[in-house]
Backbone and ligand atoms as CSV (ligand in chain L), in Angstrom:
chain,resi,resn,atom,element,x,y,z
A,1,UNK,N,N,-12.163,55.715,99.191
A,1,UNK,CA,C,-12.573,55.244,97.865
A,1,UNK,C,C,-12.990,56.399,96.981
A,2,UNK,N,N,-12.589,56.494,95.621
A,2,UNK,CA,C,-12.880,57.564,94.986
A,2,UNK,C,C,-13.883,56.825,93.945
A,3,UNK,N,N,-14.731,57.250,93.463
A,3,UNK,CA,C,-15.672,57.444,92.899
A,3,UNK,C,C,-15.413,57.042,91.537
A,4,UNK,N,N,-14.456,58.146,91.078
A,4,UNK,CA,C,-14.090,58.485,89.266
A,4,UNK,C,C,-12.459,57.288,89.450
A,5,UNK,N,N,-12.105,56.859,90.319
A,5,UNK,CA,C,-11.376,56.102,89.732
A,5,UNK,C,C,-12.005,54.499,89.771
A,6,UNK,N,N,-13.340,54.583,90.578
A,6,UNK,CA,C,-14.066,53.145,90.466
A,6,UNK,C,C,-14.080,52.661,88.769
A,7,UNK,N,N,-14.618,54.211,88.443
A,7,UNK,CA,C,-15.552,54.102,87.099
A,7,UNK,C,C,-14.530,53.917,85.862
A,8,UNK,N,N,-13.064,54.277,86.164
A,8,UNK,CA,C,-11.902,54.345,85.106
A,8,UNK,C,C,-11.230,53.100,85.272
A,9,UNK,N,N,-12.042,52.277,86.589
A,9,UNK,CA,C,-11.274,50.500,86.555
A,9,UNK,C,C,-12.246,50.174,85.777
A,10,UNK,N,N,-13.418,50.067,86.214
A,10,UNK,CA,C,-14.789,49.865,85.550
A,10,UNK,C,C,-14.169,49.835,83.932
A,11,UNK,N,N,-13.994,51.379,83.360
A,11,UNK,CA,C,-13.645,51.569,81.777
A,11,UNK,C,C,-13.220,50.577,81.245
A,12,UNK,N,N,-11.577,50.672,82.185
A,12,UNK,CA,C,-10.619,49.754,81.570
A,12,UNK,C,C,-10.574,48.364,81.605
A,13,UNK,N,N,-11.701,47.694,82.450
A,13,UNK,CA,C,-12.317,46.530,82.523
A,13,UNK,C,C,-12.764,46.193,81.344
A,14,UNK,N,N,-13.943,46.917,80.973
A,14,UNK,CA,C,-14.728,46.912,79.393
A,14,UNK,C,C,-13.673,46.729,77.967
A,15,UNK,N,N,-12.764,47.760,78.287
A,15,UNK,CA,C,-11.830,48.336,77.304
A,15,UNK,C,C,-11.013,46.168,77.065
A,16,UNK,N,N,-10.634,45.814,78.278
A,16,UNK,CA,C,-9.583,44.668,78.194
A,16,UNK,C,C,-10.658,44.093,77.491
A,17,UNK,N,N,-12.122,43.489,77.833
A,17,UNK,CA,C,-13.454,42.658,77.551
A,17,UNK,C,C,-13.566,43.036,76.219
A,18,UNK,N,N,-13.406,44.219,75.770
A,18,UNK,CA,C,-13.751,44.179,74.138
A,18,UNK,C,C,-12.746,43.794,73.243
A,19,UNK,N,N,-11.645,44.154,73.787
A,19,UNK,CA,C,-10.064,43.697,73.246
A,19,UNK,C,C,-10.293,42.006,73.292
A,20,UNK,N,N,-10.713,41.391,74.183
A,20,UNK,CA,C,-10.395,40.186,74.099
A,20,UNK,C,C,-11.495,39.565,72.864
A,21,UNK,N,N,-13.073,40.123,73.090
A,21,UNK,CA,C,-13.959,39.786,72.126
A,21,UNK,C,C,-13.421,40.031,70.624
A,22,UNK,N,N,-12.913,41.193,70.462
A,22,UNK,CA,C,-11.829,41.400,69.167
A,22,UNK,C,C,-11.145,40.416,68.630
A,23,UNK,N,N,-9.917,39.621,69.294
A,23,UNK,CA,C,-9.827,38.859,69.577
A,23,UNK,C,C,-9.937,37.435,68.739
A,24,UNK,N,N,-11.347,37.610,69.897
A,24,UNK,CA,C,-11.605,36.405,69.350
A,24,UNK,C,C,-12.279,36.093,68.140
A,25,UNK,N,N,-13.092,37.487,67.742
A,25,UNK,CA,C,-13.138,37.737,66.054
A,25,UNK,C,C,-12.909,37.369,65.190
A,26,UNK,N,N,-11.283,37.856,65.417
A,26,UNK,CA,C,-10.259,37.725,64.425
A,26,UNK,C,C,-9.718,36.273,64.847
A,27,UNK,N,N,-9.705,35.755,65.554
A,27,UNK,CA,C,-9.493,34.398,65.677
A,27,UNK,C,C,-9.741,33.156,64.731
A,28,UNK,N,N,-11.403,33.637,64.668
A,28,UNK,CA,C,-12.148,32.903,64.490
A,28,UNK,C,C,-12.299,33.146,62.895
A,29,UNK,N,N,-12.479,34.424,62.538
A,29,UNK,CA,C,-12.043,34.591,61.236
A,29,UNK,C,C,-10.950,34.001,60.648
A,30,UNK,N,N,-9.786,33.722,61.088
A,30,UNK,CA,C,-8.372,33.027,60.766
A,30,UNK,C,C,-8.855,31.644,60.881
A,31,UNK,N,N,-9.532,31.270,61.497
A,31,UNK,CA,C,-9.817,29.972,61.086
A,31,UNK,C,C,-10.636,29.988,60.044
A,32,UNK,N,N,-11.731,30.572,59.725
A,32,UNK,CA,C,-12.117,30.659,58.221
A,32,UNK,C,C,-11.566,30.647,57.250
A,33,UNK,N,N,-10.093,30.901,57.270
A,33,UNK,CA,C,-9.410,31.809,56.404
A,33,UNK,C,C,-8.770,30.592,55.944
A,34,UNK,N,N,-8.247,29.749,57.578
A,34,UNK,CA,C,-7.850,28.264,57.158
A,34,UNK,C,C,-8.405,27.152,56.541
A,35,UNK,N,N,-10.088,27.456,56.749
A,35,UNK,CA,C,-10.870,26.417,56.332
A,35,UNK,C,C,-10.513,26.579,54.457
A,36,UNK,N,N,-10.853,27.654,54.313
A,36,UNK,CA,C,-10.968,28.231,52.863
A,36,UNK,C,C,-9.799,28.048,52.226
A,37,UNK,N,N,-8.293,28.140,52.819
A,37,UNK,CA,C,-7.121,27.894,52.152
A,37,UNK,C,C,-7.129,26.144,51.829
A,38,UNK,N,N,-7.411,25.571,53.024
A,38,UNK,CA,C,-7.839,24.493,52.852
A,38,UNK,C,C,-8.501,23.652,51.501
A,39,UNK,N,N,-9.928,24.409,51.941
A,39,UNK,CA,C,-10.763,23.945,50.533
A,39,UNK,C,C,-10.026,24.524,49.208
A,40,UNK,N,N,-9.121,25.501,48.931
A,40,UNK,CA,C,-8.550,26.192,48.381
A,40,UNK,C,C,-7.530,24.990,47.422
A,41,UNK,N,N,-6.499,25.076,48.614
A,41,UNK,CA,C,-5.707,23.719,48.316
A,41,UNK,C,C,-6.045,22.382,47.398
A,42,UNK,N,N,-7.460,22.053,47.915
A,42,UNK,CA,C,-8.116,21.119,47.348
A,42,UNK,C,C,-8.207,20.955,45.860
A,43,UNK,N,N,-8.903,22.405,45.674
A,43,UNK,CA,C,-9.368,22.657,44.348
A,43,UNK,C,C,-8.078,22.882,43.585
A,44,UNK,N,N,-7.256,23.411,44.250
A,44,UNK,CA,C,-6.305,23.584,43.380
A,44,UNK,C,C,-5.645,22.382,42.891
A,45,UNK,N,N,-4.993,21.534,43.734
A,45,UNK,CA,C,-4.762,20.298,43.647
A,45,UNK,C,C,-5.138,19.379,42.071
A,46,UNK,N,N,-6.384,19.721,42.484
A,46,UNK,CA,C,-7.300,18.795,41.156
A,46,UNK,C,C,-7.064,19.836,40.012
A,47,UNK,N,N,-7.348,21.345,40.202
A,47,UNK,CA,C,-6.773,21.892,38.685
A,47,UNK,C,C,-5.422,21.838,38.215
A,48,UNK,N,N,-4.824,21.539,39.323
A,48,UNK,CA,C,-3.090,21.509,38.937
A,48,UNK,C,C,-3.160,20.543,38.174
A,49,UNK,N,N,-3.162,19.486,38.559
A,49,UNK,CA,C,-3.791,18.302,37.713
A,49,UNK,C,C,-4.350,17.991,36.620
A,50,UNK,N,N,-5.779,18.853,36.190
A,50,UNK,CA,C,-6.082,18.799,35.051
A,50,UNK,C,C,-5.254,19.288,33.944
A,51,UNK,N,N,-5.029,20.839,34.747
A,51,UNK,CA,C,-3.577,21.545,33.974
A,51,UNK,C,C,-1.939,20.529,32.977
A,52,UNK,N,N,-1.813,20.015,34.044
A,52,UNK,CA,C,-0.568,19.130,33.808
A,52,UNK,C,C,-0.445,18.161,33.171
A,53,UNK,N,N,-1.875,16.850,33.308
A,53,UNK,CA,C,-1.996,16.170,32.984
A,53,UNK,C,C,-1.979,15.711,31.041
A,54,UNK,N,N,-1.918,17.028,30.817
A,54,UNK,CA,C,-1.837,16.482,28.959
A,54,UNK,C,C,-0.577,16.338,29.145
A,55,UNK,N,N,0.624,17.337,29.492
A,55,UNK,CA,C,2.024,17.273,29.112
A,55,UNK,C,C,2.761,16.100,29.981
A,56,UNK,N,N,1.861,15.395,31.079
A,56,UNK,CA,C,2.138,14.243,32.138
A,56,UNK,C,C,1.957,12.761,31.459
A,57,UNK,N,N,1.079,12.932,31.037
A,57,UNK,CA,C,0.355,11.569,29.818
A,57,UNK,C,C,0.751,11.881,28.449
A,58,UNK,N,N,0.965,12.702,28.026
A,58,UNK,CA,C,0.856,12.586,26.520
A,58,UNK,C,C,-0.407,12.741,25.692
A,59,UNK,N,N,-0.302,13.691,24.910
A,59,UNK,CA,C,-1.637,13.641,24.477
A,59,UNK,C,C,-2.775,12.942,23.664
A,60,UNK,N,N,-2.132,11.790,23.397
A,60,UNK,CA,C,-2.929,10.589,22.954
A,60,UNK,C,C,-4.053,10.063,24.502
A,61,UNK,N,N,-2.662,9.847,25.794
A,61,UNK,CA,C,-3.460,9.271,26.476
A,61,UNK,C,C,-4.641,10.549,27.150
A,62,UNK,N,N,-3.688,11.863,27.007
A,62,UNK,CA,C,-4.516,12.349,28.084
A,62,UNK,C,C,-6.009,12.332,27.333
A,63,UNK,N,N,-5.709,12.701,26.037
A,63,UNK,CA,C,-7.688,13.110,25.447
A,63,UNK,C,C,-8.502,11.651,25.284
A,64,UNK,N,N,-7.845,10.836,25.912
A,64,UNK,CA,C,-8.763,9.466,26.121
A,64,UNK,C,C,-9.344,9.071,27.202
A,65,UNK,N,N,-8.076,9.388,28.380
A,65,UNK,CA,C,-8.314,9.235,29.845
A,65,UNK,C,C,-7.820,10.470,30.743
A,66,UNK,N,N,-8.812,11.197,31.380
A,66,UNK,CA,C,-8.759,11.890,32.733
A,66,UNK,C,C,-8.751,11.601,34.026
A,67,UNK,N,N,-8.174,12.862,35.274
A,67,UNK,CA,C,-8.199,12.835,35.979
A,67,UNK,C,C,-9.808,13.014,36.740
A,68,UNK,N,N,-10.339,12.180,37.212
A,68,UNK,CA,C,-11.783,12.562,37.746
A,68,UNK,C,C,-11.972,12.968,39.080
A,69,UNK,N,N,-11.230,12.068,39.802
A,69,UNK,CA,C,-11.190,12.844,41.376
A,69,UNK,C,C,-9.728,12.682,42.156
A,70,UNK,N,N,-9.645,13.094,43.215
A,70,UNK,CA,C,-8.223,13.475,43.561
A,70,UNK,C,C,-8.660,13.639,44.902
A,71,UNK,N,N,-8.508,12.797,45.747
A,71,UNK,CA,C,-8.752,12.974,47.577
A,71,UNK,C,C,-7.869,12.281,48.302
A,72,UNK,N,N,-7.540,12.962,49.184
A,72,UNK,CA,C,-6.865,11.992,50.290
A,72,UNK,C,C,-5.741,11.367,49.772
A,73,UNK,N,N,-4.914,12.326,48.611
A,73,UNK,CA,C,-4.118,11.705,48.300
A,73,UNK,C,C,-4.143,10.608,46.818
A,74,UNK,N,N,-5.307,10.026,46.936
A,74,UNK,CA,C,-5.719,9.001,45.883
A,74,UNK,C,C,-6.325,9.555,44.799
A,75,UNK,N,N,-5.611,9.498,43.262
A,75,UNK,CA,C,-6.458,9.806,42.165
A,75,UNK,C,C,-6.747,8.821,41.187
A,76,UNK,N,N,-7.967,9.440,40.703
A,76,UNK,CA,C,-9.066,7.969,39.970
A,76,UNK,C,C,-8.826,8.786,39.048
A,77,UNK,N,N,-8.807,8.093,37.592
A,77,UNK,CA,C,-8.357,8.119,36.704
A,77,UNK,C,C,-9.510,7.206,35.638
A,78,UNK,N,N,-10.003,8.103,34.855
A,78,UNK,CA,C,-11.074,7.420,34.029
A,78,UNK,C,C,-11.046,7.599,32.457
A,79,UNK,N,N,-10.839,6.625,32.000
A,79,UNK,CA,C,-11.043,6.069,30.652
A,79,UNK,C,C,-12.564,5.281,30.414
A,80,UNK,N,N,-12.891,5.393,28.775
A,80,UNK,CA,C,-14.404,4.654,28.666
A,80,UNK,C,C,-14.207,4.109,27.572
A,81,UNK,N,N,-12.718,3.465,27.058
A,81,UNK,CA,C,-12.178,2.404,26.507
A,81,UNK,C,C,-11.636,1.533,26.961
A,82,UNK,N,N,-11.524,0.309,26.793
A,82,UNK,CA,C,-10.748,-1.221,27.522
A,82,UNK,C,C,-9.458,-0.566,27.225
A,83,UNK,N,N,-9.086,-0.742,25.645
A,83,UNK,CA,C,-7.632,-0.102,25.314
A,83,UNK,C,C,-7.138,0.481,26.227
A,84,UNK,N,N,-7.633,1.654,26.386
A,84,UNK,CA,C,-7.107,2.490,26.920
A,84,UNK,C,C,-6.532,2.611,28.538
A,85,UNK,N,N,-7.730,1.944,28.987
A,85,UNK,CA,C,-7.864,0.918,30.632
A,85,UNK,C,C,-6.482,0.563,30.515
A,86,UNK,N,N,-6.204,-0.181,29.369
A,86,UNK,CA,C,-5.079,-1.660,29.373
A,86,UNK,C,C,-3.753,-0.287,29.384
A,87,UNK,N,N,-4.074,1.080,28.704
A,87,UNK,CA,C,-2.701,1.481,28.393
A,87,UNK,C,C,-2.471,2.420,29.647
A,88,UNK,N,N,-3.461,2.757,30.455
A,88,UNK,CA,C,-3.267,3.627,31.724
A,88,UNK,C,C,-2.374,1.816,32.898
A,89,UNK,N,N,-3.044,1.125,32.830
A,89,UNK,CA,C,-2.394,0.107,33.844
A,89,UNK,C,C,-1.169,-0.158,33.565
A,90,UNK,N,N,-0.797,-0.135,32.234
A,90,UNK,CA,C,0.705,-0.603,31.643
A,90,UNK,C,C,1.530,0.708,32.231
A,91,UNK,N,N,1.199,2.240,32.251
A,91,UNK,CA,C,1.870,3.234,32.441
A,91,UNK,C,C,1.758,3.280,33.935
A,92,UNK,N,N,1.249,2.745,34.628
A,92,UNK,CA,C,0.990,3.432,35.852
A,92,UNK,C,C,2.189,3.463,36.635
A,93,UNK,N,N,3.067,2.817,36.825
A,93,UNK,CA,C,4.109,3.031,37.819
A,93,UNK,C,C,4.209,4.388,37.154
A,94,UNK,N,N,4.702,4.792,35.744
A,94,UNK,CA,C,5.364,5.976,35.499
A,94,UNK,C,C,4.917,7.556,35.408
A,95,UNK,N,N,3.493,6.765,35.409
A,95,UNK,CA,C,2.363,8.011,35.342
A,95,UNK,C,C,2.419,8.615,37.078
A,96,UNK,N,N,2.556,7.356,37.831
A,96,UNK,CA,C,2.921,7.999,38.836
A,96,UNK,C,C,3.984,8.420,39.490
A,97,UNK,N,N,5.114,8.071,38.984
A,97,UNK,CA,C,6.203,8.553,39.155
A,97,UNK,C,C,6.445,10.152,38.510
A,98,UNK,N,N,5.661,10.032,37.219
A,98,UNK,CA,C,5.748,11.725,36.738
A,98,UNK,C,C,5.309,12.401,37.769
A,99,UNK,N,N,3.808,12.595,37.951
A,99,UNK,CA,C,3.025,13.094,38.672
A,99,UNK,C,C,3.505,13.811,39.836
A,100,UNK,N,N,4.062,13.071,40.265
A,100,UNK,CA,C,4.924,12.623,41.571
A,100,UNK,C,C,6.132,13.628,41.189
A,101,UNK,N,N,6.971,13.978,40.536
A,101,UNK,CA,C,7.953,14.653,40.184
A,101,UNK,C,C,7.463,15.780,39.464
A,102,UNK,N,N,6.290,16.161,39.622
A,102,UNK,CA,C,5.585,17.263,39.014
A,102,UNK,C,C,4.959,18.301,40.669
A,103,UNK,N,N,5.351,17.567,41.435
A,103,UNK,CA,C,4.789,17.816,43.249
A,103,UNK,C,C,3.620,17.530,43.163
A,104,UNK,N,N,3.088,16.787,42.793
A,104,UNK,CA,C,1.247,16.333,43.219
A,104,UNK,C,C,1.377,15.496,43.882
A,105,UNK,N,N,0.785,15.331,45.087
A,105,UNK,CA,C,1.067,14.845,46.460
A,105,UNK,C,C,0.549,13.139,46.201
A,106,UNK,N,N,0.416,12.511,45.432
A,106,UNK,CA,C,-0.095,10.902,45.091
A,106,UNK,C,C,0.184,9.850,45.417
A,107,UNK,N,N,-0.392,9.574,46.015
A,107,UNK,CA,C,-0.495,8.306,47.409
A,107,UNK,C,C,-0.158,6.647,46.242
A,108,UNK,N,N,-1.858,7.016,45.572
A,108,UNK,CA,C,-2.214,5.777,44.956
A,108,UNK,C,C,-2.953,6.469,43.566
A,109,UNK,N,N,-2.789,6.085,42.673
A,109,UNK,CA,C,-3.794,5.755,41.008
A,109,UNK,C,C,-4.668,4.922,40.689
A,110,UNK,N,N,-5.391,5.301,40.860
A,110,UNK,CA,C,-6.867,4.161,40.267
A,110,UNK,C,C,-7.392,4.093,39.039
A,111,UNK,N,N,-7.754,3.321,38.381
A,111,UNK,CA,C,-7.906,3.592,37.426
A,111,UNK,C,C,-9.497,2.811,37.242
A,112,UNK,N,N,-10.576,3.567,36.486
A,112,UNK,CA,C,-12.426,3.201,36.043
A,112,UNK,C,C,-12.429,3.179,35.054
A,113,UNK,N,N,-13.563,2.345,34.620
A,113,UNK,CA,C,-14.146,2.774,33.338
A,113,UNK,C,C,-14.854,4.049,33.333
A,114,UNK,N,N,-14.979,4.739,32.852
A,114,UNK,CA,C,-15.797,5.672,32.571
A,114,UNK,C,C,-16.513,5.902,31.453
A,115,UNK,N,N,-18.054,6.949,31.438
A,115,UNK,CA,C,-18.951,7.127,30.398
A,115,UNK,C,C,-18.532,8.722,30.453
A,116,UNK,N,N,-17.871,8.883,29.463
A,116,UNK,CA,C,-18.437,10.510,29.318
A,116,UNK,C,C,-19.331,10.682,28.052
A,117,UNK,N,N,-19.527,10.428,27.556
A,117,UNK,CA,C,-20.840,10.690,26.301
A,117,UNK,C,C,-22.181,9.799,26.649
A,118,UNK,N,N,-22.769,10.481,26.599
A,118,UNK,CA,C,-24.145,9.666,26.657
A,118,UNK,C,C,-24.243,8.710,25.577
A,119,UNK,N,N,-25.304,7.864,26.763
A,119,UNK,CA,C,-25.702,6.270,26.030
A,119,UNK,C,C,-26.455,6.560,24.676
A,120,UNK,N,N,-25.711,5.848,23.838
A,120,UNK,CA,C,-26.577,5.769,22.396
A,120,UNK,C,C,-28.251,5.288,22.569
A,121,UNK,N,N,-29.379,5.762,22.205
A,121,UNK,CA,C,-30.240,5.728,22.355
A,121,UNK,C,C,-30.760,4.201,21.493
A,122,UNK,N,N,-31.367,3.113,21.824
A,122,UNK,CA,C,-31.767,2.282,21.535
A,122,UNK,C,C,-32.779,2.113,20.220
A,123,UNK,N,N,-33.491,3.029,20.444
A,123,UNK,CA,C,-34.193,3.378,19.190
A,123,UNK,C,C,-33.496,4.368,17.906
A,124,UNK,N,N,-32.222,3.919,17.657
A,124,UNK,CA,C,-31.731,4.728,16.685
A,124,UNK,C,C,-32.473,3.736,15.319
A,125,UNK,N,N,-32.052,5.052,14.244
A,125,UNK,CA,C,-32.019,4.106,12.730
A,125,UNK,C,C,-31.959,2.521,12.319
A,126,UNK,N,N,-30.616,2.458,12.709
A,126,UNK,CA,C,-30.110,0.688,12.428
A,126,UNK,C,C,-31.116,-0.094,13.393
A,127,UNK,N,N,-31.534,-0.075,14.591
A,127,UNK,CA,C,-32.431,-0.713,15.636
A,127,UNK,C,C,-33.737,-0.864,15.249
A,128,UNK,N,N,-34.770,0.442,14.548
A,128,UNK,CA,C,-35.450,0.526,13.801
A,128,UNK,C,C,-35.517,-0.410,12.773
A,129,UNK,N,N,-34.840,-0.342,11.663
A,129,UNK,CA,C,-34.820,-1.105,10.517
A,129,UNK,C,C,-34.276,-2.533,10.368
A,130,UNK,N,N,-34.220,-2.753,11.781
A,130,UNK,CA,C,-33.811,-4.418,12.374
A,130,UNK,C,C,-34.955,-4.780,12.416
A,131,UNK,N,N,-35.713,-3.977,13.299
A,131,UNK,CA,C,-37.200,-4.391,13.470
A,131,UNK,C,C,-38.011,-4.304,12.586
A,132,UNK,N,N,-38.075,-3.516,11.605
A,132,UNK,CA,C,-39.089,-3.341,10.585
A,132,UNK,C,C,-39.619,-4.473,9.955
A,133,UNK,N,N,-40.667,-4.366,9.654
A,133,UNK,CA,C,-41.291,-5.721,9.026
A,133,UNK,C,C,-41.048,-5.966,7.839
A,134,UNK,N,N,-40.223,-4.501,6.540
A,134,UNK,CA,C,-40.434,-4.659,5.753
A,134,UNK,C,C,-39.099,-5.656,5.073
A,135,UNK,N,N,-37.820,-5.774,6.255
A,135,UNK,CA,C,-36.435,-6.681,5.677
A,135,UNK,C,C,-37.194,-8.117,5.316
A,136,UNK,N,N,-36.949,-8.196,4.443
A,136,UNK,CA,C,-37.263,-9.747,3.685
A,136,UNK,C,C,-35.893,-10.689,3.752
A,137,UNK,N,N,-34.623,-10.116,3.771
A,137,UNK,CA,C,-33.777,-10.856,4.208
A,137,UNK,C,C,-34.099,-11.347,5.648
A,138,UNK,N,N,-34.566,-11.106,6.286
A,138,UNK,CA,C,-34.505,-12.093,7.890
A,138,UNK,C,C,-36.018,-12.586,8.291
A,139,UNK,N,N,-36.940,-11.905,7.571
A,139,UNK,CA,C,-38.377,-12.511,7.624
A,139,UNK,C,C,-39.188,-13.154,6.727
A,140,UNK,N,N,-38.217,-13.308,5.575
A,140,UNK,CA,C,-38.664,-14.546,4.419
A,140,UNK,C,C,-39.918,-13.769,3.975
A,141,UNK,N,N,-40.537,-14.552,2.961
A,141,UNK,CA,C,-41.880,-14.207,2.073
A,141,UNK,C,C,-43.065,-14.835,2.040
A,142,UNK,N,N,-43.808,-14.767,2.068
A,142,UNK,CA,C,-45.400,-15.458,1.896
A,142,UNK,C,C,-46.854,-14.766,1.269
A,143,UNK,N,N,-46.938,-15.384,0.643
A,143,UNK,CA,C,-48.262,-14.732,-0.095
A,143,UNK,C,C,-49.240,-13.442,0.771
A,144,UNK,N,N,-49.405,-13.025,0.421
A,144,UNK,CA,C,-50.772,-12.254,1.092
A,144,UNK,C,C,-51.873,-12.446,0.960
A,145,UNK,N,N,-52.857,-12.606,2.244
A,145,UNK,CA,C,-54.097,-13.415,1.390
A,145,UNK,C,C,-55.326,-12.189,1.118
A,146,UNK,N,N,-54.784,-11.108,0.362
A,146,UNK,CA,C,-55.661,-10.356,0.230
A,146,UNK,C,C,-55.093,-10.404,-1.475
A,147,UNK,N,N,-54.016,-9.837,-1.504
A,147,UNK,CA,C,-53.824,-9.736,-3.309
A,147,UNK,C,C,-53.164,-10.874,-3.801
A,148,UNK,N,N,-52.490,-11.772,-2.792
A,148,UNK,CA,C,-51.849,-13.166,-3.313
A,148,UNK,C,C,-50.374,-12.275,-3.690
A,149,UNK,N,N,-50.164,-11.377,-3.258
A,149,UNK,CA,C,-47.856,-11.198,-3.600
A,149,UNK,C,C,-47.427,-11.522,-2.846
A,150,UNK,N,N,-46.532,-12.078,-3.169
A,150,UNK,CA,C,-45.224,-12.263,-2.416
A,150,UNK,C,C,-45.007,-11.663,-1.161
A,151,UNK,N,N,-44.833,-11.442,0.060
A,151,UNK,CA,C,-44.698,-10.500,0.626
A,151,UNK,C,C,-43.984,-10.840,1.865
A,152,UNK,N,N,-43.770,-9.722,2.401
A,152,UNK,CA,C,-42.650,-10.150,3.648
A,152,UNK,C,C,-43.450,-10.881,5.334
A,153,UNK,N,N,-42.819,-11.650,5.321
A,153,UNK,CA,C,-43.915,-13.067,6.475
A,153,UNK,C,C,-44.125,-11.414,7.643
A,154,UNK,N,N,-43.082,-10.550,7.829
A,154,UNK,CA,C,-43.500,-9.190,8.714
A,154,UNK,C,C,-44.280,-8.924,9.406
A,155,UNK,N,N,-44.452,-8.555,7.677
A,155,UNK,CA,C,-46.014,-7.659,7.455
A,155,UNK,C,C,-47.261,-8.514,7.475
A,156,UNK,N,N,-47.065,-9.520,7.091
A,156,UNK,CA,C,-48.474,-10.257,7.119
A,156,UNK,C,C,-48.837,-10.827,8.211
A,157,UNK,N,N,-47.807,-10.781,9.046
A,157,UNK,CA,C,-48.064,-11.661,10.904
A,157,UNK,C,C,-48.423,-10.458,11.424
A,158,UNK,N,N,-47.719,-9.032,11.085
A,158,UNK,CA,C,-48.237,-7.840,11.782
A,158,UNK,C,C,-49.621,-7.252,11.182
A,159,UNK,N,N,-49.630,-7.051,10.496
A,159,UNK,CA,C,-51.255,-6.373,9.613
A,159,UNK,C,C,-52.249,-7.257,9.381
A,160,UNK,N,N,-51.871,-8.610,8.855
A,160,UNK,CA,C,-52.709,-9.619,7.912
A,160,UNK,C,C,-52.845,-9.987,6.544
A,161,UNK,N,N,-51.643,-8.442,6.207
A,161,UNK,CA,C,-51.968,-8.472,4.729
A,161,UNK,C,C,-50.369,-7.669,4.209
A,162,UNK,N,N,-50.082,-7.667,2.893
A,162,UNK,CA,C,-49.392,-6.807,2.557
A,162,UNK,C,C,-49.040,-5.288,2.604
A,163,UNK,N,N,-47.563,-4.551,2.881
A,163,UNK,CA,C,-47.702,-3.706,3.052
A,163,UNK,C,C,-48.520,-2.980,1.842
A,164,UNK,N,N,-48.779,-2.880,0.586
A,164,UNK,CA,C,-49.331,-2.434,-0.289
A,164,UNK,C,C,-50.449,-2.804,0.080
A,165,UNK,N,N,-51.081,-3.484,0.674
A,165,UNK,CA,C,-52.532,-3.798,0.995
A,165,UNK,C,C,-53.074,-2.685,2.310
A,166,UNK,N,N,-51.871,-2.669,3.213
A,166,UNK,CA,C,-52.276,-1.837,4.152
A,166,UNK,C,C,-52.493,-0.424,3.648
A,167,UNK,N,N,-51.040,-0.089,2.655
A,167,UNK,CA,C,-51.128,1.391,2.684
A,167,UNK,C,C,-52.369,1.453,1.987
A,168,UNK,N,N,-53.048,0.545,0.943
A,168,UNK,CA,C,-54.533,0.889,0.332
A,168,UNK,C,C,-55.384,1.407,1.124
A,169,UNK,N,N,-55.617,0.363,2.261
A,169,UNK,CA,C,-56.516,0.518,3.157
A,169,UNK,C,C,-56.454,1.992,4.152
A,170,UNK,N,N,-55.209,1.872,4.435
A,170,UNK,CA,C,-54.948,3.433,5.303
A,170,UNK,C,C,-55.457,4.740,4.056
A,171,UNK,N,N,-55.384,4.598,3.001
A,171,UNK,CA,C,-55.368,5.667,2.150
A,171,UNK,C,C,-57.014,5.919,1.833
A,172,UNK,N,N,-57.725,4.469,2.320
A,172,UNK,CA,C,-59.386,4.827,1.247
A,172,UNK,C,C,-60.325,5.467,2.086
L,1,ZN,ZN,ZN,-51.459,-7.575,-0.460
């Protein structure tokens, strides 16, 4: 038994053991690489899509209704008009037949309502001045029993008195 050739199996033992850990490194990295082409794919998918979709629809429909999600094949398709609802369902065989002849892989089309602008706030102007006490068209008139005018039934169920009576009072 020699000694220095124990230690040069020994080496080349290590040498195969790190080669294989290498390996598996890079293995494992390539599957990252797949995950990421993957998720890659995905995203792309849906920008291809957004991309296409004006010259696919037309640009009446597209700036009414978008593509919102795109998975598994299935894309939802959102409008936040009925109309428009009514004009994506009337197109849909062909919308998907474009699509489809554009290579976007599309199983099925769905079609939502959708909100893209925020909800009008309840307390706007017109909502306000519905409520106000001072419309005499919808709250009729009745004396005030402080100066005796005319005044809007409103104001006098809300204050007791006329608005000219109140603003006196707020002012003295
Ligand atoms: Zn008054």
């Amino acid at each position: 038994m020699n000694y220095t050739n124990d230690k040069n199996a020994e080496g080349r033992m290590s040498d195969k053991y790190l080669l294989k850990k290498k390996e598996q490194k890079l293995s494992s990295l390539s599957n990252c690489i797949d995950k990421l082409k993957v998720e890659w794919l995905k995203n792309k998918s849906i920008a291809a899509l957004w991309n296409d979709w004006p010259r696919i629809a037309g640009n009446k429909l597209a700036s009414n209704c978008i593509p919102l999600n795109f998975q598994g094949g299935i894309l939802t398709i959102g409008s936040n008009h009925p109309q428009w609802i009514q004009a994506l369902i009337f197109n849909r065989n062909q919308l998907l037949a474009a699509l489809r002849a554009e290579g976007h892989e599309i199983k099925d089309l769905r079609i939502q309502q959708y909100y893209p602008q925020k909800i009008e706030p309840k307390d706007n102007e017109t909502f306000i001045w519905e409520k106000h006490p001072s419309r005499v068209d919808i709250y009729g008139k009745k004396k005030c029993p402080i100066c005796n005018a005319p005044s809007p039934i409103g104001e006098i169920s809300l204050w007791g008195k006329c608005g000219l009576c109140r603003r006196n009072d707020l002012t003295q």
